[in-house]
C-alpha positions in Angstrom: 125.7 74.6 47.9 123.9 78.0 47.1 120.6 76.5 48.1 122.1 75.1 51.4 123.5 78.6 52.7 120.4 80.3 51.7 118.2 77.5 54.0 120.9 78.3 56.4 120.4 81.7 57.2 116.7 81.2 57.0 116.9 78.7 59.8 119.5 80.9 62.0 117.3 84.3 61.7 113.8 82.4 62.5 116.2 80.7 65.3 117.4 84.0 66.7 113.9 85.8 66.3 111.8 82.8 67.9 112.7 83.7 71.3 111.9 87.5 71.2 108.5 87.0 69.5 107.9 84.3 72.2 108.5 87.1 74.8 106.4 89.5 73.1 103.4 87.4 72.9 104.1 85.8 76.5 104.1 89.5 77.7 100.7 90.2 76.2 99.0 87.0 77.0 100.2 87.4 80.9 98.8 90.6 81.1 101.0 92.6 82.9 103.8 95.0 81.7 107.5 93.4 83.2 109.0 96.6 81.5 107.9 98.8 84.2 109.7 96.7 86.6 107.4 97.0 89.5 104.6 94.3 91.5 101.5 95.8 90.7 99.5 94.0 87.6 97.1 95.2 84.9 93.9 95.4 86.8 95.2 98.1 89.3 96.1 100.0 86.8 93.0 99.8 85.2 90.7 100.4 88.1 92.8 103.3 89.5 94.1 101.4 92.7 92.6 101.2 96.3 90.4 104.4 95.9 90.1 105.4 92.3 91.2 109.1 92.9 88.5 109.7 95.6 88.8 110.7 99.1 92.1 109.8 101.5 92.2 107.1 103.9 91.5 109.2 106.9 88.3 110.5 105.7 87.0 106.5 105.2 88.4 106.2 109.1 86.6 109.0 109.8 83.7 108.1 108.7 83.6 105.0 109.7 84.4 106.5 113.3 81.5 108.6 112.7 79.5 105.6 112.1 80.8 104.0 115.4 79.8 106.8 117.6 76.4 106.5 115.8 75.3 103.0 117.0 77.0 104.0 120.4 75.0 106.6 120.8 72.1 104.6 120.2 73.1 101.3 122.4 73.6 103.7 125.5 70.0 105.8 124.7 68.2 102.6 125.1 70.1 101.3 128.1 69.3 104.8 129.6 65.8 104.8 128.4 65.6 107.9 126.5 64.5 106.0 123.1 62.6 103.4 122.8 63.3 99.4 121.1 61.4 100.6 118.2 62.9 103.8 117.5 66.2 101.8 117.8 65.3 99.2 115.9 64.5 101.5 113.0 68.3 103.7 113.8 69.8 100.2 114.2 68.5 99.1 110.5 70.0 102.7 109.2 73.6 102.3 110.5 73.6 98.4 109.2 72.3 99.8 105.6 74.9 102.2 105.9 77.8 99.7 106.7 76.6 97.5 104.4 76.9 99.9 101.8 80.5 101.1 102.5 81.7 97.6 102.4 80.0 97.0 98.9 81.5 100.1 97.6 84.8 99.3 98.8 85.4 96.4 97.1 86.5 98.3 93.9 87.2 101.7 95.5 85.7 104.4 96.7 85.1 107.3 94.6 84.0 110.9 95.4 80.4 110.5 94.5 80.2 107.5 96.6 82.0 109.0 99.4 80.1 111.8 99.7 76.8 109.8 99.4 77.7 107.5 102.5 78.9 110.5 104.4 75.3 112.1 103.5 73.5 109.0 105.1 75.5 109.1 108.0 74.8 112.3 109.1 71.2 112.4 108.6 71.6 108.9 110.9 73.3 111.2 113.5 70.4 114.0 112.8 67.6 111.2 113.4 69.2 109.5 116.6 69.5 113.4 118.0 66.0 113.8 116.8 64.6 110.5 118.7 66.5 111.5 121.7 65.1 114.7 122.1 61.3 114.1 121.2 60.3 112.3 124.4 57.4 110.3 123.1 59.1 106.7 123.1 57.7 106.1 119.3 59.1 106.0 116.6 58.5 108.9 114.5 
């Protein structure tokens, strides 16, 4: 009888603790944290959400409105005839870089560094197209 109750309560503790180790190890293997009680999982956490600490979402629009007025400026130059295809063609193949490289680095967010970098290349693209407007020749540098 001794042996029985002893089986017993070996059965009803492993019975009772089952179903919080289960949780426990569900929990880890999910990987996400339910004990914070909100939607967002592990891997915004990790990467530091949309923009990793870098710069606010106005200063992306901005930039990217910076970009616009860019290859504006150049469609209308070459409809006026103050620069030529070439010299267009080269500013045309800048702006693209430069929008290529924005989307690439906003896949995982934007940083500072990276910020600052695309910010750089855009204004040197405004600096060149004032450059080409202003030098008369029709060539490209």
């Amino acid at each position: 009888m001794r042996k029985f109750l002893i089986s017993l309560a070996l059965v009803s503790t492993t019975l009772t603790a089952a179903p919080a180790l289960a949780q426990r190890g569900d929990e880890q293997h999910r990987g996400d944290d339910r004990s914070r009680g909100d939607d967002r999982s592990r891997g915004d956490y990790e990467r530091g959400g949309w923009n990793r600490g870098g710069p606010s979402r106005q200063a992306i629009n901005d930039l990217l409105r910076d970009l616009n007025r860019a290859e504006n400026g150049i469609q209308r130059s070459v409809r006026r005839g103050i620069i030529s295809q070439r010299e267009a063609f080269g500013l045309r193949r800048e702006a693209n870089q430069i929008r290529f490289r924005l989307d690439r680095a906003s896949r995982n967010g934007i940083d500072n560094r990276e910020f600052f970098a695309l910010r750089a290349q855009v204004n040197r693209l405004e600096q060149r197209l004032r450059l080409e407007r202003n030098d008369r020749d029709g060539r490209r540098y």
